[in-house]
DRENLOMAR-940015 format. One record per atom (N, C-alpha, C): x, y, z; residue in one letter; atom name; residue number from 1. Coordinates in steps of 0.1 Angstrom, whole numbers. Each point is the difference from the previous one (the first is absolute). Layout:
+-------+-------+-------+------+------+-----+
|  east | north |    up | rest | atom |  nr |
+-------+-------+-------+------+------+-----+
|     X |     Y |     Z |    A |   CA | NUM |
...
+-------+-------+-------+------+------+-----+
This chain:
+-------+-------+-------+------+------+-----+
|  east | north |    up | rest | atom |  nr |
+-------+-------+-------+------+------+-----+
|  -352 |   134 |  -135 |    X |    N |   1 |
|    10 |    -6 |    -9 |    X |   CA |   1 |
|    -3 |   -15 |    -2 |    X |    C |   1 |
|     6 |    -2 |   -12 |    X |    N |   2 |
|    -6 |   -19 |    -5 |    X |   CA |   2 |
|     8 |    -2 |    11 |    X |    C |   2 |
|    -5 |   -14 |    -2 |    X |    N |   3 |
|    12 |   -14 |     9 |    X |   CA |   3 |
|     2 |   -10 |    -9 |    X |    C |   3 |
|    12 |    -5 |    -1 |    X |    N |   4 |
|     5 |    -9 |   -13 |    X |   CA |   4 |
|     9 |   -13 |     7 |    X |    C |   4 |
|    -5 |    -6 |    -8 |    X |    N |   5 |
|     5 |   -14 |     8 |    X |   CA |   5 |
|    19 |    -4 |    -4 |    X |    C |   5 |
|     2 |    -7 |    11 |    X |    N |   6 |
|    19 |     0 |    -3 |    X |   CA |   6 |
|    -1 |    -5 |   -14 |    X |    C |   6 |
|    -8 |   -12 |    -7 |    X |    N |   7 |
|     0 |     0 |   -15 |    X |   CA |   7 |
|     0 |    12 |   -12 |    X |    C |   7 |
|    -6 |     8 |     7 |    X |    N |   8 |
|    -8 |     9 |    -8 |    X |   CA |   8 |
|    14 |     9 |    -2 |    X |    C |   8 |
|     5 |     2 |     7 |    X |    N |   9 |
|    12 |    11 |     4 |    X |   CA |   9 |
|    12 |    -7 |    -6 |    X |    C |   9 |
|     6 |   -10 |    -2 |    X |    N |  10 |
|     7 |   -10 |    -6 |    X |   CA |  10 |
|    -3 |     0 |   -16 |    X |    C |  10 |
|    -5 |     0 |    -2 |    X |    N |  11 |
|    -5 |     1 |   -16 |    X |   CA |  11 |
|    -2 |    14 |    -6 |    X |    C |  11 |
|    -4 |     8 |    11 |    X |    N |  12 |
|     0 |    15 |    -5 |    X |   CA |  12 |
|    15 |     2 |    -1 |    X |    C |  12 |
|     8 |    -4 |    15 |    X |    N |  13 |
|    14 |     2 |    -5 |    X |   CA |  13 |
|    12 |    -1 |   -12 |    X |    C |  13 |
|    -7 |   -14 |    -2 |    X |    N |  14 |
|    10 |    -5 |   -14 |    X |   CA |  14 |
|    -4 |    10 |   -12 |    X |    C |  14 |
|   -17 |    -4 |     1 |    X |    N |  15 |
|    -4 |    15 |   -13 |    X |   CA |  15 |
|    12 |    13 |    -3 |    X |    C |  15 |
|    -2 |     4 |    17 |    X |    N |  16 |
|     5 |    14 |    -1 |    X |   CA |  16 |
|    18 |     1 |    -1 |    X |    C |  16 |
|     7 |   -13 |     3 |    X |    N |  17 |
|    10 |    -2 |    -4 |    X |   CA |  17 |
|     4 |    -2 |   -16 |    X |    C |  17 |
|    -8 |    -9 |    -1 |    X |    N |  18 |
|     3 |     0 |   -19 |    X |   CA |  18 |
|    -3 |    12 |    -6 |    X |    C |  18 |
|   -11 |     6 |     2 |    X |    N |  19 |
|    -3 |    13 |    -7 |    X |   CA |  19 |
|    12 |    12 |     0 |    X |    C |  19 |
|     6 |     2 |    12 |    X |    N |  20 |
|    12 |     8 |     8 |    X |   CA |  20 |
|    11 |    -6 |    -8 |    X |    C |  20 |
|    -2 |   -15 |    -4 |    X |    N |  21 |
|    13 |     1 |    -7 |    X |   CA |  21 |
|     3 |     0 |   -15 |    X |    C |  21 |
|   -15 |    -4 |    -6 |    X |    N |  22 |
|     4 |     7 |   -16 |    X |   CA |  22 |
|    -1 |    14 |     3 |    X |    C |  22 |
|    -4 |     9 |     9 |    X |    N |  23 |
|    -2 |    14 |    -2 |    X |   CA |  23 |
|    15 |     6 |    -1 |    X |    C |  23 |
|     6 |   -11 |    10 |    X |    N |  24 |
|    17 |    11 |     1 |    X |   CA |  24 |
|     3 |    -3 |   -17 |    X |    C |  24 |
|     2 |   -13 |    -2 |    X |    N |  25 |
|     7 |    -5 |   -16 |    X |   CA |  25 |
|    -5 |    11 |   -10 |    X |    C |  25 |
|   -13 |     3 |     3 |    X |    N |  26 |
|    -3 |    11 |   -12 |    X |   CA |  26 |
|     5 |     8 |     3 |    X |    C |  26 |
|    -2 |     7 |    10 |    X |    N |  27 |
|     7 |    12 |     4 |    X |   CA |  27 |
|    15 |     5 |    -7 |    X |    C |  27 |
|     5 |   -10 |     2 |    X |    N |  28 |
|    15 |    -1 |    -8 |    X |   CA |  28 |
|     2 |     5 |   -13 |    X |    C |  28 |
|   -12 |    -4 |    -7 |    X |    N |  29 |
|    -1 |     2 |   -17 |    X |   CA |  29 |
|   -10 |    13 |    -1 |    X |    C |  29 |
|     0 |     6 |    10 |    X |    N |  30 |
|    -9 |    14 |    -5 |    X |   CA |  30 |
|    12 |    10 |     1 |    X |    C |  30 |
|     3 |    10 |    -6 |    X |    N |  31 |
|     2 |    15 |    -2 |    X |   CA |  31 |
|     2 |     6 |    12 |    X |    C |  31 |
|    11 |     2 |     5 |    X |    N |  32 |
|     6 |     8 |    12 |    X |   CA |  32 |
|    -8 |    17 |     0 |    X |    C |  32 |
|   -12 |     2 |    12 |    X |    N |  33 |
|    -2 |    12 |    -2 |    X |   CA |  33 |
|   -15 |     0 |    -8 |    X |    C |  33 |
|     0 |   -12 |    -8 |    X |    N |  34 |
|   -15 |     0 |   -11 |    X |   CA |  34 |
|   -14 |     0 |    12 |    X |    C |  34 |
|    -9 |     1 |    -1 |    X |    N |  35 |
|   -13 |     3 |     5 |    X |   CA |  35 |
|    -8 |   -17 |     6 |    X |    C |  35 |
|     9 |    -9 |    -8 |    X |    N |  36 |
|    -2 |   -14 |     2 |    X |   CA |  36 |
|     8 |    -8 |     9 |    X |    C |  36 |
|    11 |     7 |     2 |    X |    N |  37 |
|    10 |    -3 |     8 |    X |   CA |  37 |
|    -6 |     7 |    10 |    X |    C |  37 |
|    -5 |     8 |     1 |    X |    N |  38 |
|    -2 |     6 |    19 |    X |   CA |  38 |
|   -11 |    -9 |     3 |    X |    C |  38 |
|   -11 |     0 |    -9 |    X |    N |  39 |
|   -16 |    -7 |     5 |    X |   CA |  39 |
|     9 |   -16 |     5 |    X |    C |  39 |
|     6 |    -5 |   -12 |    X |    N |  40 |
|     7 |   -11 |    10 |    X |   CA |  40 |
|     7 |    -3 |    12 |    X |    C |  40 |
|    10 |    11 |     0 |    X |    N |  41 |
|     4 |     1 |    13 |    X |   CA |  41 |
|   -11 |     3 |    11 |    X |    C |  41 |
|    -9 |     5 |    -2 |    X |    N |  42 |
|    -8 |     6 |    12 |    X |   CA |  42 |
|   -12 |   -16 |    -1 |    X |    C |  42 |
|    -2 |    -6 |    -6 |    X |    N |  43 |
|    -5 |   -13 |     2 |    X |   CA |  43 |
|     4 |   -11 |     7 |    X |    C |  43 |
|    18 |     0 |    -5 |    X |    N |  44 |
|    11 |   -12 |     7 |    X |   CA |  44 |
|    -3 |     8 |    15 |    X |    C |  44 |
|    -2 |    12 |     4 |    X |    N |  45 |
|     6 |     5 |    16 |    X |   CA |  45 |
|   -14 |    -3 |     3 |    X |    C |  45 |
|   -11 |    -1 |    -7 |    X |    N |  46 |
|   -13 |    -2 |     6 |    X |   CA |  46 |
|    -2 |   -15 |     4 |    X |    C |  46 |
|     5 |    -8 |    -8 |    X |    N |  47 |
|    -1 |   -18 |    -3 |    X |   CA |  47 |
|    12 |    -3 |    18 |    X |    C |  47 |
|    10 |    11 |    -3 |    X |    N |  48 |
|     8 |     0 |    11 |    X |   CA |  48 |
|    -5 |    -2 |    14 |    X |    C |  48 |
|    -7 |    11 |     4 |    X |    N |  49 |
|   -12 |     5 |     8 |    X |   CA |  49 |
|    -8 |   -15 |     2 |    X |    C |  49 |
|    -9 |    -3 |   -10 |    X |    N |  50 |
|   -12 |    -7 |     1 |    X |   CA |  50 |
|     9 |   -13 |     5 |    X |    C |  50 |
|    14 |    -5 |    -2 |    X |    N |  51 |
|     3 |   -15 |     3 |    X |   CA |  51 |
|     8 |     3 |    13 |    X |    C |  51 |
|     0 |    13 |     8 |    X |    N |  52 |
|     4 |     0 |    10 |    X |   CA |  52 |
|   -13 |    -3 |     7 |    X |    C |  52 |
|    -7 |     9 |     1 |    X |    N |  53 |
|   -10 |    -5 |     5 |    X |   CA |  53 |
|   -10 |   -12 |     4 |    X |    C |  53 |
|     3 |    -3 |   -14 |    X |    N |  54 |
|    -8 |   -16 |     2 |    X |   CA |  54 |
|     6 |   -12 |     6 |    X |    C |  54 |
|    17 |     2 |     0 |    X |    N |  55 |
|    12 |    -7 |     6 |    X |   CA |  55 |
|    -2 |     0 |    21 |    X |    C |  55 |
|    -5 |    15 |    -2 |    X |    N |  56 |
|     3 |     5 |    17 |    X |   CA |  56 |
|   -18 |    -8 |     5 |    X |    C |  56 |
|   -13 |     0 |    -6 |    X |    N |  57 |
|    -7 |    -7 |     6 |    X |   CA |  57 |
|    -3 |   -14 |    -1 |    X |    C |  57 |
|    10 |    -7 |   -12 |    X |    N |  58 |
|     0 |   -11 |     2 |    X |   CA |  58 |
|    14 |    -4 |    17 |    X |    C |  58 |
|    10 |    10 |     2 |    X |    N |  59 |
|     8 |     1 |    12 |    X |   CA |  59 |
|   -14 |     0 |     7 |    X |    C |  59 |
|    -5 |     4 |     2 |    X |    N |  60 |
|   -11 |     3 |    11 |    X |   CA |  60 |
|   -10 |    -9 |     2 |    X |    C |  60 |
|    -1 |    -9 |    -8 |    X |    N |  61 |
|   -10 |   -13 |     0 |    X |   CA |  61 |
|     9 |   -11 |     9 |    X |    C |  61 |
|    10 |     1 |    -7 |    X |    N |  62 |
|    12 |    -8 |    11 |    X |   CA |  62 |
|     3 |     0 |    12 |    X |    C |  62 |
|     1 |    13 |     2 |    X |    N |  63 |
|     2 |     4 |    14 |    X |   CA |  63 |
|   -14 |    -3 |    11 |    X |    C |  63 |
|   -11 |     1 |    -6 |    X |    N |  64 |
|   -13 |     3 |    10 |    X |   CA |  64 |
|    -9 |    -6 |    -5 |    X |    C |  64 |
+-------+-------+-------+------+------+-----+
């Protein structure tokens, strides 16, 4: 597995925050049930995922 420096992870973070947050705003303006509305939803839960993760090894840089 790579190794990413606490910079590197910091900047990925924000990335994956801004992206997570126009994803939800769109989401709003798509069609309840539409085919565009699920791919988004299943994107926002994936963006979800990816900034936990990157949150819990930058925790982990901290700690050790």
């Amino acid at each position: 597995m790579a190794s990413y420096s606490n910079k590197e992870l910091k900047e990925a973070l924000r990335a994956l925050l801004s992206l997570w947050t126009k994803c939800e705003k769109a989401q709003t303006g798509l069609a309840e049930g539409s085919p565009q509305r699920s791919l988004m939803c299943r994107r926002v839960k994936a963006l979800g995922i990816a900034i936990a993760l990157v949150q819990r090894e930058l925790e982990g840089m901290a700690d050790g």
